[in-house]
N, C-alpha and C positions, 0 to 999 in steps of 0.2 A: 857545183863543179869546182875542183881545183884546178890551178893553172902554176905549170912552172916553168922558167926560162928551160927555150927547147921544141914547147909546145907546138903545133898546128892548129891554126883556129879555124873555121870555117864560118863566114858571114852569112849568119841569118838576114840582116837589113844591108841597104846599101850605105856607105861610108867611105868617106873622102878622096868619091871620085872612083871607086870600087863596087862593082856589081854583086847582087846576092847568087852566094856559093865561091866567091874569090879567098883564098886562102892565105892567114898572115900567118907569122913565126913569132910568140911572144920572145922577146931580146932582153926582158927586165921584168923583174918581179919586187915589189918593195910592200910591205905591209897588206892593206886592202887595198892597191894596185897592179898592174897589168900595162907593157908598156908592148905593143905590136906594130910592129912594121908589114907592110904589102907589097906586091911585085913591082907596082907604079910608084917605089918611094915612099910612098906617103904614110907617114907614123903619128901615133897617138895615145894618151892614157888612159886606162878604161877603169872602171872603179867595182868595186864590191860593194862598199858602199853606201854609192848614191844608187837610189831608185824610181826605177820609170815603172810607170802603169800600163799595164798591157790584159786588155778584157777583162778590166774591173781590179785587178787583181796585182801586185806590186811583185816586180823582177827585179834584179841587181841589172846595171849597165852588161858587165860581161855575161850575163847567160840571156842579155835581152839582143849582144848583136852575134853572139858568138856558140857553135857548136864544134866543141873537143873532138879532132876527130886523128891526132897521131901525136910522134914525137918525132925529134930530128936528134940523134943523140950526138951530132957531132956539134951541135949547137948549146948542149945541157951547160957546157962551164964558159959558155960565152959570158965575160964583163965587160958589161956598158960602162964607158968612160964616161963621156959627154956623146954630144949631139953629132960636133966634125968629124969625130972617131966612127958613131953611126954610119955617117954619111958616105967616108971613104970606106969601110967596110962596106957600105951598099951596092956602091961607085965598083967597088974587087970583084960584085959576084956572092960575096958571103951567104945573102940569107936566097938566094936563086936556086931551082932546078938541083932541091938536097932531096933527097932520098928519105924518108923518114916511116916508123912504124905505125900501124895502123890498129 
């Protein structure tokens, strides 16, 4: 799976306080990472890779919590500053209630 800022991810497993099927916005893309934010705030890095086992059988982090299911294209040329910058973007509404393709 590729993943780029813009994206919609949809949670296969639960994550930070985030039930399976709650939907993040990747905000930051940097080599073999992935950086997602969710409706409740809460953000995190996700890797390509590191890998987890899952029925015997070895997954990347991002296709082990996550399934691509659109894009937001008013988000594709968002730049991650820092983390404050996040936050008050968070705080504005930025990554909430966007429209995106499926």
């Amino acid at each position: 799976m590729q993943v780029k800022v813009g994206d919609v991810l949809k949670l296969k497993k639960s994550c930070l306080g985030n039930s399976i099927g709650t939907e993040g916005i990747c905000y930051y893309q940097h080599n073999d990472d992935i950086e997602v934010i969710f409706p409740n705030g809460q953000f995190n890095i996700f890797s390509f890779k590191d890998m987890i086992m899952l029925n015997g059988e070895e997954t990347n982090e991002v296709e082990y919590f996550f399934k691509k299911i659109g894009h937001c294209p008013s988000l594709k040329n968002y730049h991650h500053k820092d983390v404050m910058q996040l936050v008050k973007d968070y705080s504005y509404g930025l990554f909430s209630n966007k429209p995106y393709n499926v």
